[in-house]
N, C-alpha and C positions, 0 to 999 in steps of 0.2 A: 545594503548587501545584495549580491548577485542569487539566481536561483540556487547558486550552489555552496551560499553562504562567504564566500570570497568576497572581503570589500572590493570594490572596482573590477574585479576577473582580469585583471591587466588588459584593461579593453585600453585601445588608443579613439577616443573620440577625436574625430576629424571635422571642423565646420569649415565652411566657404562662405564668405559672405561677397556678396555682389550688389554693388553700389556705384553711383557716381561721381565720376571725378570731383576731387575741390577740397576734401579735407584735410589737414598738415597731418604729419607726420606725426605728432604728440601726440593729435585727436584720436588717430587708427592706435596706438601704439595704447594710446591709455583703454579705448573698446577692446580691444583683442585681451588687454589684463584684466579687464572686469568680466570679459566671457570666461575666460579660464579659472578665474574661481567661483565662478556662477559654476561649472562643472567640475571643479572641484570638491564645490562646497553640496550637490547635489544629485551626484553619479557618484562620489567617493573614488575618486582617480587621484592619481598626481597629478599635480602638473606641469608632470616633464613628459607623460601621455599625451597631452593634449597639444596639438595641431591644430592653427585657423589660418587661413589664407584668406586674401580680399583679391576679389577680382574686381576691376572699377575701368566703367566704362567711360568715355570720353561725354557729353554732355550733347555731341550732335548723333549720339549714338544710341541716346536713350528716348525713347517717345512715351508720355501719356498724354491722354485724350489727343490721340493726333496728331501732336506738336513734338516736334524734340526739343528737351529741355534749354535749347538754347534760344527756341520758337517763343516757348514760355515764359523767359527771364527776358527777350525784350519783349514781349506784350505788357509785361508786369511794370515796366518802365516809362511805360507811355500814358 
């Protein structure tokens, strides 16, 4: 319960996740149902509150250590 003793205070919890291209449909589809009862089950919200959007970036667009992940997937190959 909220400070004001309200389960949930009708808060709309909003998440963004930001990732890279490549996963199906089902994959994002079954993650975003198991966040929303992850906040469900511990904010005490609905979840008809709850809101998650993916933002996914293309794979020549994402870099770690220096490489964009598409640097990396053929290094990884060779």
């Amino acid at each position: 319960m909220g400070p004001s003793g309200r389960k949930g205070e009708n808060k709309m919890p909003e998440i963004t996740i930001s990732m890279a291209e490549g996963r199906t449909d089902e994959q994002k589809a079954g993650m975003m149902r198991d966040i929303t009862q992850a906040l469900v089950k511990n904010l005490g919200v609905d979840a008809d509150a709850v809101v998650i959007q993916i933002n996914e970036a293309p794979l020549r667009h994402k870099m770690k250590g220096g490489k964009t992940f598409v640097e990396r997937a053929a290094a990884a190959k060779k």
